[in-house]
ROKEMAR-52987 format. One record per residue (C-alpha): x, y, z; residue in three letters; residue number from 1. Coordinates in steps of 0.001 Angstrom, whole numbers, plus 524288, in hexadecimal, padded with zeros to 5 digits. Each point is the difference from the previous one (the first is absolute). Example, Ala and Ser with C-alpha at 12.3 -4.5 7.8 and 13.67 -1.06 7.14 Angstrom:
BEGIN
x 8300C	y 7EE6C	z 81E78	residu ALA	num 1
x 8055A	y 80D70	z 7FD6C	residu SER	num 2
END
This chain:
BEGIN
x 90D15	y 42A1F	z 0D600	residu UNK	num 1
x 7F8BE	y 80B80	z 80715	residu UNK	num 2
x 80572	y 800CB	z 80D96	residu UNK	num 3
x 7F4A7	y 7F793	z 809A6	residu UNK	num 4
x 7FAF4	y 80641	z 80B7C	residu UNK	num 5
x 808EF	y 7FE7A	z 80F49	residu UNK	num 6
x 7FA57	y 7F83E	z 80814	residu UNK	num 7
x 7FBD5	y 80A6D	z 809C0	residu UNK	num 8
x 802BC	y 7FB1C	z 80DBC	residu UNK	num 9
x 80D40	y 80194	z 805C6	residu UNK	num 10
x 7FC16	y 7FFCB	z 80D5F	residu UNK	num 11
x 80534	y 7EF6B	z 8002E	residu UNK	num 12
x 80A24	y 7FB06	z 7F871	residu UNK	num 13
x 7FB4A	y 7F250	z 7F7B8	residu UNK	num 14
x 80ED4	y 7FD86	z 7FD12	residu UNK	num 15
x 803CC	y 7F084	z 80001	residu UNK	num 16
x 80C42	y 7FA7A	z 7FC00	residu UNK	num 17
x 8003D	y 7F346	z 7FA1D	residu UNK	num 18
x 803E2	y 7F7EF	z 80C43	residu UNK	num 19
x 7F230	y 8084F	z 8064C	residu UNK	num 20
x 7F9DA	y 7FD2F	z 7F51B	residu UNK	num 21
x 801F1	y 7F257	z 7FF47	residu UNK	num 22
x 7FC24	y 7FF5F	z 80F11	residu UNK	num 23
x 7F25E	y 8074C	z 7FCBA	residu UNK	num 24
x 7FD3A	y 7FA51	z 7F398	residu UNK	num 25
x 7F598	y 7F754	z 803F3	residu UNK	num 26
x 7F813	y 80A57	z 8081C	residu UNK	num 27
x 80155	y 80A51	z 7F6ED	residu UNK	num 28
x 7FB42	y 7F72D	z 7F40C	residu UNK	num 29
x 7F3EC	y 7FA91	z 806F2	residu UNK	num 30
x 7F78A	y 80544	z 7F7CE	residu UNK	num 31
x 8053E	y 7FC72	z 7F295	residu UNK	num 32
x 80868	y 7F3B6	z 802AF	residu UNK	num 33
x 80CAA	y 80231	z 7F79F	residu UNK	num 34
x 809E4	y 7F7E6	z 80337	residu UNK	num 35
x 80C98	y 8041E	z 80431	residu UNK	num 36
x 8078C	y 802DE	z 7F1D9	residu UNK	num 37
x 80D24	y 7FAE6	z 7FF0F	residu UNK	num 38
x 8056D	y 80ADF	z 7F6A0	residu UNK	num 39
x 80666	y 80B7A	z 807D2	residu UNK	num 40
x 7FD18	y 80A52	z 7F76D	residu UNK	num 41
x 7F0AD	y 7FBFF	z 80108	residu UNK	num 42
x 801BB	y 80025	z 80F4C	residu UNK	num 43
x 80628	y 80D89	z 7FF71	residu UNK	num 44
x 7F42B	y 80485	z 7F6F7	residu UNK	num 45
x 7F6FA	y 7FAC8	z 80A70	residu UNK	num 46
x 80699	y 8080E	z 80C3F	residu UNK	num 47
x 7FE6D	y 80D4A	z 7F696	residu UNK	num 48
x 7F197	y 7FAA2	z 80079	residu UNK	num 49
x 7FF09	y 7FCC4	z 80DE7	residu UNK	num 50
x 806CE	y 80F5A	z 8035F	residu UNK	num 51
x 7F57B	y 80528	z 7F83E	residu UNK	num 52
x 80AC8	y 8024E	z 7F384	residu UNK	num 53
x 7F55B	y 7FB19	z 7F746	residu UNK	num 54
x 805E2	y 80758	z 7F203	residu UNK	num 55
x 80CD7	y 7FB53	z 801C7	residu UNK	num 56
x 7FA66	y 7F279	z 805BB	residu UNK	num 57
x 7F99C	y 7FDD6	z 7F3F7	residu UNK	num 58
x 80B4C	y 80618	z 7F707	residu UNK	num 59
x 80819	y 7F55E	z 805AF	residu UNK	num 60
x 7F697	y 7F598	z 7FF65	residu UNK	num 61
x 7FEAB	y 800DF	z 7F2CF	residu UNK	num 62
x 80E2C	y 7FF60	z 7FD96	residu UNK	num 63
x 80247	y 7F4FF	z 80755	residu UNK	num 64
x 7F5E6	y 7FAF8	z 7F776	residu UNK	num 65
x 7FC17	y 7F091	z 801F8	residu UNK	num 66
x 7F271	y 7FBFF	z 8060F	residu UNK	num 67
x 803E0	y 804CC	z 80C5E	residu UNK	num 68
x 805F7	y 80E4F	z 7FC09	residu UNK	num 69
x 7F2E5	y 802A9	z 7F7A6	residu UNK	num 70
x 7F801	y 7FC81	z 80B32	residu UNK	num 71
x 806B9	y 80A61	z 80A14	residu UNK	num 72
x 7FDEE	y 808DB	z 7F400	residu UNK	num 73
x 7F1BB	y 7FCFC	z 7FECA	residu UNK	num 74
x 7FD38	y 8026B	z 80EC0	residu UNK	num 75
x 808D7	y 80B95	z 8011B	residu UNK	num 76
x 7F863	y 80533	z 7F45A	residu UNK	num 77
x 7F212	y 7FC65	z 803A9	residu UNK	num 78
x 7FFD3	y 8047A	z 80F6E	residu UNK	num 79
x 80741	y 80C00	z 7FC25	residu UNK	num 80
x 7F486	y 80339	z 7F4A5	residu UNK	num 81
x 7F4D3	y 7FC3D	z 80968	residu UNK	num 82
x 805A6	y 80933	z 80CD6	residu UNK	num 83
x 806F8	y 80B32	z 7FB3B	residu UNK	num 84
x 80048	y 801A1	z 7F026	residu UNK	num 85
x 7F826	y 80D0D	z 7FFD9	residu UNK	num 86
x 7FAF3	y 7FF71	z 7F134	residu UNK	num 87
x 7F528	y 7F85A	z 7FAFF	residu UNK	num 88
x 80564	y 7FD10	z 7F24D	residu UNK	num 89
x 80D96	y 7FC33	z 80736	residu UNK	num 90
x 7FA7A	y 7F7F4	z 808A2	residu UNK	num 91
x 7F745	y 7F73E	z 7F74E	residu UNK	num 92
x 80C02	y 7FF89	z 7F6C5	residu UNK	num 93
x 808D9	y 7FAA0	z 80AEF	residu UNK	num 94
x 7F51B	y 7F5B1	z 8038A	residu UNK	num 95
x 800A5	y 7FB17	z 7F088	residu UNK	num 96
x 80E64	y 80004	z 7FF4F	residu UNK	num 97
x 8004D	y 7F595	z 80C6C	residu UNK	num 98
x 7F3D0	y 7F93F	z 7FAA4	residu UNK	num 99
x 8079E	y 7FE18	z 7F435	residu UNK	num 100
x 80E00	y 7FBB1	z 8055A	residu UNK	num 101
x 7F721	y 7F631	z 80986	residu UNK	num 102
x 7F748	y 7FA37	z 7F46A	residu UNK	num 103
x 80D1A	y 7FC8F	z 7F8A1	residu UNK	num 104
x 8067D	y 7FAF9	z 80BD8	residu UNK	num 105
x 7F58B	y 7F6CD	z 8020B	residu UNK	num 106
x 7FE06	y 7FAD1	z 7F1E9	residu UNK	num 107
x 80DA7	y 7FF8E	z 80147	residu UNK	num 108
x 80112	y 7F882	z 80EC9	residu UNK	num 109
x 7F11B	y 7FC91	z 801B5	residu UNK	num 110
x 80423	y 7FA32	z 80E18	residu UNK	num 111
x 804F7	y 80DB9	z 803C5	residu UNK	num 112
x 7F354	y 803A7	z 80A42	residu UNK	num 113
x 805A3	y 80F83	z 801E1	residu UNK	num 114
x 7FF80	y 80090	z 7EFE7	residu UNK	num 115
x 7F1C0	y 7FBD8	z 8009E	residu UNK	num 116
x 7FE65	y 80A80	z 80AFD	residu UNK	num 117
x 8057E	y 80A0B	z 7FCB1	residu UNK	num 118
x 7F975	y 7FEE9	z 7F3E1	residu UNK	num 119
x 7F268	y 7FFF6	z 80672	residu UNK	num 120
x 80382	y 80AC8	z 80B80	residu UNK	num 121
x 80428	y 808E1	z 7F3D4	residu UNK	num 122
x 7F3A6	y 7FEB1	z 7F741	residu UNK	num 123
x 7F7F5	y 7FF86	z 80B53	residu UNK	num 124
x 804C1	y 80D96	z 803D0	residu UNK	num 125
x 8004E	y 803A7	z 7F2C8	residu UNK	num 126
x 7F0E4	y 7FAD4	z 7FF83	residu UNK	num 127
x 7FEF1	y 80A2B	z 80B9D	residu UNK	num 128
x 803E0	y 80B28	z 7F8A0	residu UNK	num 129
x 7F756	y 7FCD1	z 7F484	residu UNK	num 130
x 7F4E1	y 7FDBE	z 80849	residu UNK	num 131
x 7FDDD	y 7F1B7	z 802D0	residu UNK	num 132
x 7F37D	y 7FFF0	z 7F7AE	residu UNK	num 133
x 809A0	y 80243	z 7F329	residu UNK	num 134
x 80984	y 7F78D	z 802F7	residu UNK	num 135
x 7F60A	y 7F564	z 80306	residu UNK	num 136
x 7F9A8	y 80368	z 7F1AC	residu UNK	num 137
x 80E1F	y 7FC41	z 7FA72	residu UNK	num 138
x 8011C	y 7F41B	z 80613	residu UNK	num 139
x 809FF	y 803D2	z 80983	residu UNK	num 140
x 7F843	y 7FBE8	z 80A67	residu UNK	num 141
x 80192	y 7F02F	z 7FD54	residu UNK	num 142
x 80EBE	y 801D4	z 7FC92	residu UNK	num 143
x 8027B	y 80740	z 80D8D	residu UNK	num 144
x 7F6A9	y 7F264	z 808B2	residu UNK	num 145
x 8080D	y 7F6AA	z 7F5FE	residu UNK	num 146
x 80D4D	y 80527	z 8042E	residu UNK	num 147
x 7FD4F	y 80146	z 80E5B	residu UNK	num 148
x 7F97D	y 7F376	z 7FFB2	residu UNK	num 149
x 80C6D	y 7FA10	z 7F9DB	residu UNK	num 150
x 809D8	y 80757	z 809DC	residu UNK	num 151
x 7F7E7	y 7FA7F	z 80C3C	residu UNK	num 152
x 80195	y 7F107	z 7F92A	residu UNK	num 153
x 80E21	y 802FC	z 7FDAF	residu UNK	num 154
x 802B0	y 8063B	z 80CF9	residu UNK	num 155
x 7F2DD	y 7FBE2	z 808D9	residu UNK	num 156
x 808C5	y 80AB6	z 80C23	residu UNK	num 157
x 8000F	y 80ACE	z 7F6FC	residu UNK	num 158
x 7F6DE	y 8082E	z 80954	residu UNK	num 159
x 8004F	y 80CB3	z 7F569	residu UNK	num 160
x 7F9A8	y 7F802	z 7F502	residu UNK	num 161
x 7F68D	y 7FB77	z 809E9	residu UNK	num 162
x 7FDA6	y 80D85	z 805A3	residu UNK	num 163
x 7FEEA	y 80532	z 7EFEA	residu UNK	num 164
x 7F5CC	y 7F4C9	z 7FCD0	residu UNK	num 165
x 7F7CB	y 8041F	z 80A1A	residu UNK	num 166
x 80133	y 80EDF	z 7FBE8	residu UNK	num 167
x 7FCAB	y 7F991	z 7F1FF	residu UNK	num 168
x 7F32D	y 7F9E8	z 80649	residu UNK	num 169
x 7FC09	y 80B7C	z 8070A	residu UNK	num 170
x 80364	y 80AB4	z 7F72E	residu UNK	num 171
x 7F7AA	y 7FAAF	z 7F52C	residu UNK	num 172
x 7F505	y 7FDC3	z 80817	residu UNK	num 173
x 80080	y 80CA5	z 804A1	residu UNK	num 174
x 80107	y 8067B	z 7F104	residu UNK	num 175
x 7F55F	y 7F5BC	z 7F90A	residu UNK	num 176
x 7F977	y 7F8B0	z 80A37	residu UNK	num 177
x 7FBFC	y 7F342	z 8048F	residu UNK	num 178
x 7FA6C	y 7FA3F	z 7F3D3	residu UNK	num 179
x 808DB	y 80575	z 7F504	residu UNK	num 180
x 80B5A	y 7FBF7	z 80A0A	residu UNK	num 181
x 7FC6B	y 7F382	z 7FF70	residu UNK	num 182
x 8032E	y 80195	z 7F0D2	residu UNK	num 183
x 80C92	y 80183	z 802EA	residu UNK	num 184
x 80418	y 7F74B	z 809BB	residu UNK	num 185
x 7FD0D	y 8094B	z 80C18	residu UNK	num 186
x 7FA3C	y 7F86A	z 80D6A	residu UNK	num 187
x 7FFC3	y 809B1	z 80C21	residu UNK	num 188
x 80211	y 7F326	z 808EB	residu UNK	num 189
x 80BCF	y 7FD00	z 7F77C	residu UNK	num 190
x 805B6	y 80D16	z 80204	residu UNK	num 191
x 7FF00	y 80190	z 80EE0	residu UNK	num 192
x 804FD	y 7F28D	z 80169	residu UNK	num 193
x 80DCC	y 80487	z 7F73F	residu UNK	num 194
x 7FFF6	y 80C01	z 80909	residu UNK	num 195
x 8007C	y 7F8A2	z 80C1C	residu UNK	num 196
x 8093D	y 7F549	z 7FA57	residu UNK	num 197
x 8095C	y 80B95	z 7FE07	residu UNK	num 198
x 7FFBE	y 8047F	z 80D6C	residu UNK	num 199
x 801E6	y 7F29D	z 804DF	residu UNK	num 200
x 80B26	y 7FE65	z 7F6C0	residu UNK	num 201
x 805A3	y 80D35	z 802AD	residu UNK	num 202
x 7F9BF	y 8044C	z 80CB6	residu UNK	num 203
x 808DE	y 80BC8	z 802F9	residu UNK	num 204
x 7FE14	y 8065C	z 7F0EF	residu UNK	num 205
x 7F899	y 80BAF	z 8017C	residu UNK	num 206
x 7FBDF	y 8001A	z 7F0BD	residu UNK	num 207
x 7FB8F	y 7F26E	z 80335	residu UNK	num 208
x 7F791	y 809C6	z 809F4	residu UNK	num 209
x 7FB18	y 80C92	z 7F69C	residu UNK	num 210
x 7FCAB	y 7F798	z 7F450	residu UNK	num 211
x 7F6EB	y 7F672	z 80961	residu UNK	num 212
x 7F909	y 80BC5	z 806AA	residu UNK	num 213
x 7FE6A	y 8058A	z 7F106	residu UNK	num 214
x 7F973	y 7F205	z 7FC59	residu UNK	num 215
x 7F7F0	y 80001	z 80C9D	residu UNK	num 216
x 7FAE9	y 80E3C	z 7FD7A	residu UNK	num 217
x 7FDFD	y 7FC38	z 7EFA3	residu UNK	num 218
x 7F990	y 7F244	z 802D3	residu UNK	num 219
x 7F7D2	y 80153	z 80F0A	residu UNK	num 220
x 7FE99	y 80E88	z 7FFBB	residu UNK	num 221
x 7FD8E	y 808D7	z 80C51	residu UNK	num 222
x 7FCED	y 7F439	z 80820	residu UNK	num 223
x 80F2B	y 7FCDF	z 7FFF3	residu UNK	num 224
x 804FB	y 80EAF	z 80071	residu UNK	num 225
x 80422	y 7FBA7	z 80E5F	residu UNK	num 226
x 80518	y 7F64C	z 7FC0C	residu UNK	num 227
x 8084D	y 80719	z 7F486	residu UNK	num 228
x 80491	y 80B6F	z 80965	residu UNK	num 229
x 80540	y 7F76F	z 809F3	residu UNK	num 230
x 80908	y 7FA1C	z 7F433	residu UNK	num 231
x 80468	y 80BC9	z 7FD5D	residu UNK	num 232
x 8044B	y 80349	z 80D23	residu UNK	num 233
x 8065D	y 7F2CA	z 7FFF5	residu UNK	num 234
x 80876	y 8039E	z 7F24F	residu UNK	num 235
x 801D6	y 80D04	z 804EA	residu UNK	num 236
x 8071B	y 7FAA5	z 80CBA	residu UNK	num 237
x 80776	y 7F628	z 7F83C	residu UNK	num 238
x 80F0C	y 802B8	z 801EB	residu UNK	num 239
x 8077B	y 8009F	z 7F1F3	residu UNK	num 240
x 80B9F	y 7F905	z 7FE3C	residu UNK	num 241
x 801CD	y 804C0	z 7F175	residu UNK	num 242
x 7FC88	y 80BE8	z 7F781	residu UNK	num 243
x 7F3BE	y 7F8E8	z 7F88B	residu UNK	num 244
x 7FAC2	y 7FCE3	z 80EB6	residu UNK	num 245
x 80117	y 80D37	z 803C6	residu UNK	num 246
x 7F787	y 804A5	z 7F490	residu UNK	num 247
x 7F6ED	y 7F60D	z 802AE	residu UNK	num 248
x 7FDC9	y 8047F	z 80EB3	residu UNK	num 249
x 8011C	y 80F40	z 7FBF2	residu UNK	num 250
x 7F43F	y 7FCDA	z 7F517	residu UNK	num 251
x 7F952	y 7F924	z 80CEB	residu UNK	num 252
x 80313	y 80DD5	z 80A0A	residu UNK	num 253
x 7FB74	y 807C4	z 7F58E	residu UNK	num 254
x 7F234	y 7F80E	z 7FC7A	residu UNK	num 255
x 7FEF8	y 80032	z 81038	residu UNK	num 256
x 8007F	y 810AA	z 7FEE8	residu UNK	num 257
x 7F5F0	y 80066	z 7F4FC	residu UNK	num 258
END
């Protein structure tokens, strides 16, 4: 496997051991709502991911193997493709892999909400890099609201499938419209509603933060750039506690500077 790229800040050190880890657990997964896993090597895999270690966090994921081992892997896999994978072809390669390993785990264990996500995070940022208008032509569109849809009734806390169904309402909106959204499944109400269930579920996430200013911007226009801006600030100010956060509020600094 081609070496991934470092995660490039140094500056803090994301480092938990397992008796941290256990302590931070429930703030750190917030967003996504895995449970604590009982197997040791899957917690180790998850402190690689939390230290930003996110090759060898999903190395060892996937040889821990189980539900919960394939699930680090996924989201090691997935964040690292959507921040700092540099090539195109890599990128939208990585996103199939986890979309695959997900869609098995949930045929597999269909009451496993972070196999239904990850599933829908990874071909809805593989839909990205298609161009959303493609993906929608191939039907990926209904399989992405179907397994975000299932993750929130599974998991109704799991602020990051809320956050991602609202970036699912917005985004194709944005790319087809009102009326051919309505073809398939898209309601701008709906979507600003998930985006401010997310926040209430996960007030402190600053990607709860940047994705609802993007939806604002894509659904209300200039009349909520204000609005947008001041979200940005508020993700930008956000205060990591792990190496995914700190990407999130660097993408939010560096949207701020544009």
């Amino acid at each position: 496997m081609a070496k991934w790229t470092a995660f490039p800040y140094d500056d803090v050190d994301y480092t938990y051991d397992l008796a941290a880890l256990k302590k931070a657990w429930g703030a750190l997964h917030a967003g996504d709502a895995e449970p604590w896993p009982t197997d040791k090597a899957v917690q180790q895999a998850w402190a690689l991911f939390h230290a930003g270690e996110f090759q060898k966090a999903h190395e060892a994921g996937l040889k821990a193997g189980g539900a919960a081992g394939i699930t680090v892997a996924n989201k090691a896999q997935a964040i690292y493709a959507n921040y700092l994978e540099k090539s195109e072809k890599t990128k939208l390669a990585m996103f199939e892999a986890v979309a695959g390993r997900a869609e098995a785990l949930a045929a597999e264990e269909p009451g496993n909400a972070n196999a239904h996500y990850w599933m829908a995070y990874a071909l809805g940022r593989y839909s990205q890099g298609i161009s959303v208008t493609k993906a929608l032509a191939m039907g990926l569109g209904a399989k992405v609201k179907n397994a975000l849809e299932t993750t929130i009734q599974l998991a109704p806390k799991h602020a990051d499938a809320h956050i991602a169904l609202g970036a699912f309402h917005a985004e194709v909106i944005d790319k087809v419209g009102k009326l051919l959204g309505k073809t398939q499944g898209a309601d701008a109400a709906t979507g600003l509603k998930l985006y401010q269930q997310a926040l209430k579920l996960n007030p402190g996430s600053a990607i709860a933060k940047i994705e609802y200013a993007n939806g604002l911007v894509m659904l209300e226009g200039n009349k909520r750039m204000k609005e947008a801006e001041k979200l940005y600030a508020d993700a930008a100010a956000c205060e990591a506690a792990d190496a995914m956060e700190r990407l999130d509020v660097e993408l939010a600094k560096a949207e701020l500077e544009e």
